[in-house]
Structures are given as C-alpha cells and as structure tokens.
N, C-alpha and C positions, 0 to 999 in steps of 0.2 A: 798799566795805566800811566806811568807816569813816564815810562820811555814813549808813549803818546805824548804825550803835553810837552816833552823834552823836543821831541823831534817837530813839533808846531812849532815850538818856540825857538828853535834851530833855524827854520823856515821863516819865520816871520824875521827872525834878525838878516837872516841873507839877502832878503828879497828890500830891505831898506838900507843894505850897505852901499847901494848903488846910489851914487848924486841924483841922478837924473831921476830914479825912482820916489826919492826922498821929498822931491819937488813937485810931485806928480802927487804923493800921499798930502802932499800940504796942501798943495791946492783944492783938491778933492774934500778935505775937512772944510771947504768953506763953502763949498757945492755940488753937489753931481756935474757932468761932465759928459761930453761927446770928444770921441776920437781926434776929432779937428780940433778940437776948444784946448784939449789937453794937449797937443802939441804945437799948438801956437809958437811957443817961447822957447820952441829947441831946435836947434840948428841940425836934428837928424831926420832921416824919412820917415813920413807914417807908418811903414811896415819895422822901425826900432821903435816908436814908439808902443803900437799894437803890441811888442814884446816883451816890452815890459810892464803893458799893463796882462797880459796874460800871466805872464809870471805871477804878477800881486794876484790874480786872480787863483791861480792854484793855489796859492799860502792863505788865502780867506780873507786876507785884507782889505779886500775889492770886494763888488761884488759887479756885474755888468751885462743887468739885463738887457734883451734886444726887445725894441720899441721900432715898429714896422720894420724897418731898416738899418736900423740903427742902435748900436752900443752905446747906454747909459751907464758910466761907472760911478760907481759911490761909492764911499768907506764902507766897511761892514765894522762898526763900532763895538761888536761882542767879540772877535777876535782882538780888538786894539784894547779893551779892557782886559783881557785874558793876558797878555802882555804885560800890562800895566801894574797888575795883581801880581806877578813874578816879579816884576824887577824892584816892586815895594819892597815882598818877601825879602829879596839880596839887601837891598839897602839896609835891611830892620837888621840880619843875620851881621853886615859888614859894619853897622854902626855909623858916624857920621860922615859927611862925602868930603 
C-alpha cells in the first residue's frame, strides 16, 4: 500500500513539474474549464495543450468529464488533499522550512 501512495505521489509531483501544467492546475482551482478556455494563454497548439491535460488527467488531478461534446476539466480536490497530507507529513518529519 504504501508503494501505491508513493507512486501516486511520484505521479502527481511529475505531472506538476511542467510550467505550462502548473498554470493549467491554477487556473482550474478557480474554475472548470473547456479545452479552448484553458489554452487561451498559451502560445502552443490545442493538441499540446489536450496533452497535458491528459496527462493530469491520468495522475487524478483532473478530472474531464464530456458534456455533449465537449471536455469539462476540473480539479479533482481528493487527490490535491492526498498530496497535501504528505507533504505536511515531510514538513512535520523535516522540522522548520
């Protein structure tokens, strides 16, 4: 079990090492999102954007149901607390920052 949650949280650090994704998770914390809306502000094509919300979507961080036609992403907030709860853990273990 715990090489599960290790490897989640493997997963979830990789998938936020990327700028572009980083920026994608920000915006998303303040609303759900459409494909278009979420690439608005980045100089790459739809099909890099698609890829890395695919990506967050494999690591749980997303979630991106389809609505007619269309991809809704949203945070999935129980994996961004599952996170959160670890990197407490470290801090509490490592003492002050």
């Amino acid at each position: 079990m715990v090489e599960c949650n290790g490897q989640r949280l493997d997963h979830a650090y990789t998938a936020r090492g990327d700028p572009i994704r980083r920026v994608i998770l920000a915006g998303l914390a303040a609303k759900p999102a459409t494909l278009i809306e979420i690439a608005r502000p980045f100089p790459v094509s739809l099909t890099a954007i698609s890829n890395h919300l695919k990506l967050l979507e494999r690591t749980g961080l997303v979630r991106r149901p389809a609505i007619e036609r269309e991809h809704h992403s949203s945070l999935d907030p129980q994996r961004l607390g599952d996170t959160a709860v670890r990197l407490a853990h470290y801090r509490a273990i490592g003492g002050s920052d």
